[in-house]
Structure formats: structure tokens, C-alpha cells
PDB file of N, CA, C and O in Angstrom:
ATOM      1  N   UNK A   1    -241.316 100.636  45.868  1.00  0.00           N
ATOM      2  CA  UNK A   1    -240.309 101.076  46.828  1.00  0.00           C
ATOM      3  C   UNK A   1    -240.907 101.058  48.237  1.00  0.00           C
ATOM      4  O   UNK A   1    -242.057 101.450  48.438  1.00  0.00           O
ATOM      5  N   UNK A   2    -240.162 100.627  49.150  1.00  0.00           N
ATOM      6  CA  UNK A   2    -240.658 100.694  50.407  1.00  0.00           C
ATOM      7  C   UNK A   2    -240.617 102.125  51.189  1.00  0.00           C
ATOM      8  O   UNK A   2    -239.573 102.660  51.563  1.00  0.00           O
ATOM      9  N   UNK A   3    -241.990 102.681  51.383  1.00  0.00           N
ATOM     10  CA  UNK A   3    -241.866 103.598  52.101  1.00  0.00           C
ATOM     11  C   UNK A   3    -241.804 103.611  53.718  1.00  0.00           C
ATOM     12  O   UNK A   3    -242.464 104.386  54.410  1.00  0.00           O
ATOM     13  N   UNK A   4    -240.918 102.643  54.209  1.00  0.00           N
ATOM     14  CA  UNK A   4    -240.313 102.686  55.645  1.00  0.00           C
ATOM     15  C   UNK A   4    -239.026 103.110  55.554  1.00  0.00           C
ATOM     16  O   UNK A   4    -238.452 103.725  56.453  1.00  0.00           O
ATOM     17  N   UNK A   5    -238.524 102.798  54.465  1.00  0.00           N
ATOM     18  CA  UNK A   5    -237.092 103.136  54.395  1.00  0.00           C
ATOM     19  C   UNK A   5    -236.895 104.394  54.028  1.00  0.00           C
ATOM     20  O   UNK A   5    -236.192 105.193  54.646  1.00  0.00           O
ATOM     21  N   UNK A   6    -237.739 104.703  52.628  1.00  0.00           N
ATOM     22  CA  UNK A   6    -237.763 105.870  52.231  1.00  0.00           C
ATOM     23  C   UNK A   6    -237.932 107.437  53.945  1.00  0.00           C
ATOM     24  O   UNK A   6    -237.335 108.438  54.341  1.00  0.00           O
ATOM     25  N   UNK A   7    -238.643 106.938  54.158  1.00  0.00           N
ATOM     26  CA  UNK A   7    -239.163 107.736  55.878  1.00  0.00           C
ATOM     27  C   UNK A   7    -237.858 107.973  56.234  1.00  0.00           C
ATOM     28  O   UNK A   7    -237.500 109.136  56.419  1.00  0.00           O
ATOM     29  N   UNK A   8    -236.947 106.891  56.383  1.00  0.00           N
ATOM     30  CA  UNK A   8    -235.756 106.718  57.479  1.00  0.00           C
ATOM     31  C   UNK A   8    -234.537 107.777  56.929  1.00  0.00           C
ATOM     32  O   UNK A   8    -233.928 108.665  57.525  1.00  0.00           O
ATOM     33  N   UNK A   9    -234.471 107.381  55.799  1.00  0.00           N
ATOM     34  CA  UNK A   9    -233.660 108.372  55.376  1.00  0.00           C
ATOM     35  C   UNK A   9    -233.745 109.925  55.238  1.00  0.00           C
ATOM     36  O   UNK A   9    -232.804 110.650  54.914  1.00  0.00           O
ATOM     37  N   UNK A  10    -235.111 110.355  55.557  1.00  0.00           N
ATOM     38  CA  UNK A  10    -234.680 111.817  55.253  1.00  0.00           C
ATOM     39  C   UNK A  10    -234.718 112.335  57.044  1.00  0.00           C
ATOM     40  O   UNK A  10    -234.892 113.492  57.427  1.00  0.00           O
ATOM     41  N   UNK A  11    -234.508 111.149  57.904  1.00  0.00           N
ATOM     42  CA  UNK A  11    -235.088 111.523  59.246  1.00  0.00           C
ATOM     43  C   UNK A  11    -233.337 111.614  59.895  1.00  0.00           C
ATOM     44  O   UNK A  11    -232.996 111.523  61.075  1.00  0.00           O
ATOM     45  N   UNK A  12    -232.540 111.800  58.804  1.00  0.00           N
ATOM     46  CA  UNK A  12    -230.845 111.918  59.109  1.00  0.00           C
ATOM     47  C   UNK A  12    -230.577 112.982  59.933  1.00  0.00           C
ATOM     48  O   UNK A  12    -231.066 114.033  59.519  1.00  0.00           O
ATOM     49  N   UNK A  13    -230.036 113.054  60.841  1.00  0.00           N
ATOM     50  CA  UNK A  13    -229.152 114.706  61.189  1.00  0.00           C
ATOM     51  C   UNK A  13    -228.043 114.614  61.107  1.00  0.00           C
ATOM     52  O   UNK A  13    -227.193 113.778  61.415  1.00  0.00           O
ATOM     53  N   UNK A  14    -228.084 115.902  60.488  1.00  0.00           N
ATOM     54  CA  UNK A  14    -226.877 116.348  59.884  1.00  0.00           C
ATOM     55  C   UNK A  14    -225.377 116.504  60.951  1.00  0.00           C
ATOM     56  O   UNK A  14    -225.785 116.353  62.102  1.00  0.00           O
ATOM     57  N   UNK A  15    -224.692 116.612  60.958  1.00  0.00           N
ATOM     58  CA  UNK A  15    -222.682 116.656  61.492  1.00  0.00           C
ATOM     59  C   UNK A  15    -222.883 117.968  61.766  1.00  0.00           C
ATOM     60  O   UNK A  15    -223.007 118.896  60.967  1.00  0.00           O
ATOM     61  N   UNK A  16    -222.914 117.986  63.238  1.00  0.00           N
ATOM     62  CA  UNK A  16    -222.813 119.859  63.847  1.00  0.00           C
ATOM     63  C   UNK A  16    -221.019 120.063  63.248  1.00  0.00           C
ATOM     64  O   UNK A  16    -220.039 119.329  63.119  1.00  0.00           O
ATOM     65  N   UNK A  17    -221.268 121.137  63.074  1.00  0.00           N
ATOM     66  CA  UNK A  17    -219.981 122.045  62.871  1.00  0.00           C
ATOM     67  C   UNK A  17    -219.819 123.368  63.571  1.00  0.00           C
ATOM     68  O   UNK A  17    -220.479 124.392  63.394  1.00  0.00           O
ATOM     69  N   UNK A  18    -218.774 123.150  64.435  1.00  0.00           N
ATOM     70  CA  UNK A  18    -218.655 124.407  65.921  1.00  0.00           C
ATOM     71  C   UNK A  18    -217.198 124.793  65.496  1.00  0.00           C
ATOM     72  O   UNK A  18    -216.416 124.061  64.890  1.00  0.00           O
ATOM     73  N   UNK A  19    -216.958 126.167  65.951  1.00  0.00           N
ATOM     74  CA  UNK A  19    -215.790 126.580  65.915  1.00  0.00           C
ATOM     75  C   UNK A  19    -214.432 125.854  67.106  1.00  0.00           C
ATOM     76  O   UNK A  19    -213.211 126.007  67.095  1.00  0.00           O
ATOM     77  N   UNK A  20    -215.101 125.265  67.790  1.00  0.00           N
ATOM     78  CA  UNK A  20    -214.247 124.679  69.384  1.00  0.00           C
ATOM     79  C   UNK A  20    -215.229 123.788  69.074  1.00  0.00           C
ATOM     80  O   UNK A  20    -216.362 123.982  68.634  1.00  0.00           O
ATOM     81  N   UNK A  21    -214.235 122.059  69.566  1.00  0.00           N
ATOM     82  CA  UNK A  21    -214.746 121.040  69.625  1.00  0.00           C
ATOM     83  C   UNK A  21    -214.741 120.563  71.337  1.00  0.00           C
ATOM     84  O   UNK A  21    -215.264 119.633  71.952  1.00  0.00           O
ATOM     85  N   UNK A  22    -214.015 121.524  71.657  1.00  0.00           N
ATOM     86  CA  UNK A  22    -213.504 121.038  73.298  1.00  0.00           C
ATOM     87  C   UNK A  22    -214.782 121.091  74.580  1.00  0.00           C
ATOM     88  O   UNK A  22    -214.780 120.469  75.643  1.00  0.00           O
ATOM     89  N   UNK A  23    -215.541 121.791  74.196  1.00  0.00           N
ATOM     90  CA  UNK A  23    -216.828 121.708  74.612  1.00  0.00           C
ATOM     91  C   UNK A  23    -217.850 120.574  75.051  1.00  0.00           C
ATOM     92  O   UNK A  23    -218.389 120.101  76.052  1.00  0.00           O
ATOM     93  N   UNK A  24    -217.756 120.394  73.238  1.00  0.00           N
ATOM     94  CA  UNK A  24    -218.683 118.826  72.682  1.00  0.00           C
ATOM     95  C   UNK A  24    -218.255 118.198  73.598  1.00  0.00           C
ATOM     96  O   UNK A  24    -218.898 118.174  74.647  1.00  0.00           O
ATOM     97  N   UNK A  25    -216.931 117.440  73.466  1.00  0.00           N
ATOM     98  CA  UNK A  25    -215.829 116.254  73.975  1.00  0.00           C
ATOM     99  C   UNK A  25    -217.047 116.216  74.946  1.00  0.00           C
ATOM    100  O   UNK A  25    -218.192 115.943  74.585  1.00  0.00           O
ATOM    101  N   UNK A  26    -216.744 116.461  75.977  1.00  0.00           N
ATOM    102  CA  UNK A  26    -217.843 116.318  77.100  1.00  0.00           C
ATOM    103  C   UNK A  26    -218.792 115.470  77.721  1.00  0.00           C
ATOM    104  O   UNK A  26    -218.930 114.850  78.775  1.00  0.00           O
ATOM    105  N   UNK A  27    -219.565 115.742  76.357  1.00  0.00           N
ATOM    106  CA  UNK A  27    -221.006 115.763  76.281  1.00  0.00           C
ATOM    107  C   UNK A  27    -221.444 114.181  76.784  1.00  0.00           C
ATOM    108  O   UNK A  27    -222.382 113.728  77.439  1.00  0.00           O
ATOM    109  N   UNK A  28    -220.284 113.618  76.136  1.00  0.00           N
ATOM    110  CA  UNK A  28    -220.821 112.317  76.074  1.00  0.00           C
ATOM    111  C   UNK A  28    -219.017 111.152  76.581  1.00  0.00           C
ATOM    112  O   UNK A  28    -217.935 111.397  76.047  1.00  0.00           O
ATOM    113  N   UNK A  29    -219.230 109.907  77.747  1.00  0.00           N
ATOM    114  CA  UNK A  29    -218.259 109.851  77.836  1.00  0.00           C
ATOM    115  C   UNK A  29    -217.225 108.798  76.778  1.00  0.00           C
ATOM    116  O   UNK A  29    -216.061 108.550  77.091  1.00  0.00           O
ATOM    117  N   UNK A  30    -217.768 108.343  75.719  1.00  0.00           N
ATOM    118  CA  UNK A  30    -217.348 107.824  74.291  1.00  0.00           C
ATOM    119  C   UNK A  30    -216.700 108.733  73.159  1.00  0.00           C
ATOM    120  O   UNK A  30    -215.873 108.261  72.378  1.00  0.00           O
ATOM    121  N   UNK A  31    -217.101 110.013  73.108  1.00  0.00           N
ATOM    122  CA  UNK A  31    -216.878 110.792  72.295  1.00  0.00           C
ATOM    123  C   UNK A  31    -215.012 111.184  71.972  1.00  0.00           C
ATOM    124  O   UNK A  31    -214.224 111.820  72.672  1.00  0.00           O
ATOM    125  N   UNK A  32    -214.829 110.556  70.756  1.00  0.00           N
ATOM    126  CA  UNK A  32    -213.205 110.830  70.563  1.00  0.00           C
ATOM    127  C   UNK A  32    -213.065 111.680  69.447  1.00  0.00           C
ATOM    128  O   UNK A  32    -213.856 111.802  68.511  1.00  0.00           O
ATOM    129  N   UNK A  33    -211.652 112.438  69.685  1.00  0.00           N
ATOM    130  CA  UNK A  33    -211.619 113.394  68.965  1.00  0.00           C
ATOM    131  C   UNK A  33    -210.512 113.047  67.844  1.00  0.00           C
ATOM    132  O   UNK A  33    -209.475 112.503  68.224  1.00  0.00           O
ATOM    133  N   UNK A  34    -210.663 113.293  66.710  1.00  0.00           N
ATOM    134  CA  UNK A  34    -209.705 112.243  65.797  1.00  0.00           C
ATOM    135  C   UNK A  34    -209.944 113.727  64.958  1.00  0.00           C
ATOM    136  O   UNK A  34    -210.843 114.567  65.010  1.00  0.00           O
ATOM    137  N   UNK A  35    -208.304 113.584  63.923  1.00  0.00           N
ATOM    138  CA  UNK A  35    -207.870 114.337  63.298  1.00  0.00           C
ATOM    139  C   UNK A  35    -207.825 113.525  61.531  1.00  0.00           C
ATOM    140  O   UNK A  35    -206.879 112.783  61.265  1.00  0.00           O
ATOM    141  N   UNK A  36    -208.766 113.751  60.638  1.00  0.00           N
ATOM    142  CA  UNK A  36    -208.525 113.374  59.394  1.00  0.00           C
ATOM    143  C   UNK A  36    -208.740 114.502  58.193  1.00  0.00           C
ATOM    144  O   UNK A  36    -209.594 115.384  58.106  1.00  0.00           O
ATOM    145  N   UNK A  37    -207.581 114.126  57.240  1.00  0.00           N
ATOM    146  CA  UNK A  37    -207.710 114.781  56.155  1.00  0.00           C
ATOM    147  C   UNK A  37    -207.722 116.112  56.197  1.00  0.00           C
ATOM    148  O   UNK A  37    -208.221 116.934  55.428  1.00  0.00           O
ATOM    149  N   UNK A  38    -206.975 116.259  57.407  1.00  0.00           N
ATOM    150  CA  UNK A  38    -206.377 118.336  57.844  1.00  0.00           C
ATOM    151  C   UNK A  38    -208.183 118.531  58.263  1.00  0.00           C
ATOM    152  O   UNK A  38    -208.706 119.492  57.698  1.00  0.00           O
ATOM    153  N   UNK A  39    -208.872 117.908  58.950  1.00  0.00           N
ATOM    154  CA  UNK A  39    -210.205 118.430  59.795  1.00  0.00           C
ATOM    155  C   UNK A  39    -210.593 117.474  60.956  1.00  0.00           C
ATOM    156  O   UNK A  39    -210.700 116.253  60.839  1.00  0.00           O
ATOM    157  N   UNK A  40    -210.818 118.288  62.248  1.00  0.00           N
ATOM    158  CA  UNK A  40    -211.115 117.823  63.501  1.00  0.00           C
ATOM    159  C   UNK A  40    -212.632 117.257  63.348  1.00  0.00           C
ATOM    160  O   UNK A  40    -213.615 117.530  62.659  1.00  0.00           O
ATOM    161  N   UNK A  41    -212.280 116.287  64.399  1.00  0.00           N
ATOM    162  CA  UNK A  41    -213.850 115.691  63.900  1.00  0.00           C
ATOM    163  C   UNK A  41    -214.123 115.363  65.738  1.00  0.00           C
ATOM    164  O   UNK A  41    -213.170 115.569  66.490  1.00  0.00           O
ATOM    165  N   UNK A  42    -214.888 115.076  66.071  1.00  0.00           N
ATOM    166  CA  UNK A  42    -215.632 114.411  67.450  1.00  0.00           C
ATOM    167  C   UNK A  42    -216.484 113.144  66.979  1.00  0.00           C
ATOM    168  O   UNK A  42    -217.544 113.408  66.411  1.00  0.00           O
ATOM    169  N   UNK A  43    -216.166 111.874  67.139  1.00  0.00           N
ATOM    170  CA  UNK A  43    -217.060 110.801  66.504  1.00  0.00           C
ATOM    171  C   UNK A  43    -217.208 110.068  68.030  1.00  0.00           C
ATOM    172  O   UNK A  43    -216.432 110.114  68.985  1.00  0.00           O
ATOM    173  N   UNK A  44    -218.395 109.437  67.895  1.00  0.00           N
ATOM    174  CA  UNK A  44    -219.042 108.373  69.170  1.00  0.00           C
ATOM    175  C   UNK A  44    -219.518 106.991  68.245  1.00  0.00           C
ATOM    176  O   UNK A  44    -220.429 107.052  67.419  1.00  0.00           O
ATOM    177  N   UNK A  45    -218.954 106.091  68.454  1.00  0.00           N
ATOM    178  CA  UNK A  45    -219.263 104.741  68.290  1.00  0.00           C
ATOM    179  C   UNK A  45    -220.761 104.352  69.013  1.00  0.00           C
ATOM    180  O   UNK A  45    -221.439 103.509  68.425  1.00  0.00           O
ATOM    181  N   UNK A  46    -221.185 104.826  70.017  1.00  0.00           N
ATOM    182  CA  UNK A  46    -222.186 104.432  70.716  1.00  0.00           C
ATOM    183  C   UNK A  46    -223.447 104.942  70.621  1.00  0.00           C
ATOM    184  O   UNK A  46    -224.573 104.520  70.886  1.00  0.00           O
ATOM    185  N   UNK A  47    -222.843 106.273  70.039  1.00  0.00           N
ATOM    186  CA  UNK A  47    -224.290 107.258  70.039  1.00  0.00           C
ATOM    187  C   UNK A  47    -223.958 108.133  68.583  1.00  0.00           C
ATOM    188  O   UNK A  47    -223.186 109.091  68.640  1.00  0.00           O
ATOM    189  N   UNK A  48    -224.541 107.770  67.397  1.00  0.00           N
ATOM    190  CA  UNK A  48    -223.720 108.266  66.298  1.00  0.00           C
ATOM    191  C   UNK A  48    -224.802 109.561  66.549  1.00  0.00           C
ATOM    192  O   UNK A  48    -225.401 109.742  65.489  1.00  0.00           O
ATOM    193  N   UNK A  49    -225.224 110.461  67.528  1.00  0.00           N
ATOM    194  CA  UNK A  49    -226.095 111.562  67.065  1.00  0.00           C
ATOM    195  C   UNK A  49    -225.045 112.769  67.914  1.00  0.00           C
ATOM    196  O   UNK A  49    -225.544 113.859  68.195  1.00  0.00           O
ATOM    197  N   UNK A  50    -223.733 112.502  68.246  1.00  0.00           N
ATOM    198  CA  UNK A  50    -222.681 113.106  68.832  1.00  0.00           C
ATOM    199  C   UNK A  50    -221.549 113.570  68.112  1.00  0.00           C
ATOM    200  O   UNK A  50    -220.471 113.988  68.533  1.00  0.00           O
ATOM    201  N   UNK A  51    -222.068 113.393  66.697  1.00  0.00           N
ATOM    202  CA  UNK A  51    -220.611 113.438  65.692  1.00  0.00           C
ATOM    203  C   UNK A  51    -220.675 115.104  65.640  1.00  0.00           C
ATOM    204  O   UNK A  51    -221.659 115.757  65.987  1.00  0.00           O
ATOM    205  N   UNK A  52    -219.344 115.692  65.104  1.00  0.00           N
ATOM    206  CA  UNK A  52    -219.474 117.323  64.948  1.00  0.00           C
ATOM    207  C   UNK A  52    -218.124 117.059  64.221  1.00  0.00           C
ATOM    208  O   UNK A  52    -217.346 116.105  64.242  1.00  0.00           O
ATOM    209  N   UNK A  53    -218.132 118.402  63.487  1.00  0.00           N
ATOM    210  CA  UNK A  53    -216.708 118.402  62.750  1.00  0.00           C
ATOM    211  C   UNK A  53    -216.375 119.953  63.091  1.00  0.00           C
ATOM    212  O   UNK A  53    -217.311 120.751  63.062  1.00  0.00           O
ATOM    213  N   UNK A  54    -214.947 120.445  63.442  1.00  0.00           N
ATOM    214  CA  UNK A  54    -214.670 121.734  63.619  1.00  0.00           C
ATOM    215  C   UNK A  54    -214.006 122.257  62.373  1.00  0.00           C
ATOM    216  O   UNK A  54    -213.266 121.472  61.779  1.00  0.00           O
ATOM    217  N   UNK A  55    -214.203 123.769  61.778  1.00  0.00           N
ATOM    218  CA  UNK A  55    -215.215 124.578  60.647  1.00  0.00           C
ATOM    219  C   UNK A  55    -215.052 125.610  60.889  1.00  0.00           C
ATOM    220  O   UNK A  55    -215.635 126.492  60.259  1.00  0.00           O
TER     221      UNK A  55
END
């Protein structure tokens, strides 16, 4: 097994979860706020370390 990959994967961060997403929005000027499956989410195409789900 390759341990480069193995490395990469546990080096994930995790989907902040905030009570208010309106904050985040902000942060970054890509960041859209999309509604799935009855839960708010904040996703960035550009910078996937901007994602959050509201919780």
C-alpha cells in the first residue's frame, strides 16, 4: 500500500457545523449557500476548506 496516500487521507478536515451560516458566507468571496435534504450547507468550489453545514 502506498503510504503517500495513506498520509493524505487522514490529513481531511472535517465540515464545520455553526448554528448561523451568515457569518461564514463572508469569509470567502465563492462561498454559496445551498439548501439540501432539509440542511443548510455553505460550499466553495475554489477552496473546499470553506465548507460548513448549519446544526
Amino acid at each position: 500500500m502506498d503510504r503517500r496516500r495513506a498520509d493524505r487521507s487522514t490529513d481531511v478536515r472535517p465540515m464545520k457545523i455553526r448554528n448561523s451560516l451568515k457569518s461564514l458566507r463572508g469569509r470567502h468571496r465563492d462561498n454559496q449557500i445551498v439548501r439540501r435534504k432539509g440542511r443548510v450547507y455553505i460550499i466553495n468550489k475554489t477552496q473546499k476548506r470553506f465548507k460548513a453545514r448549519q446544526g
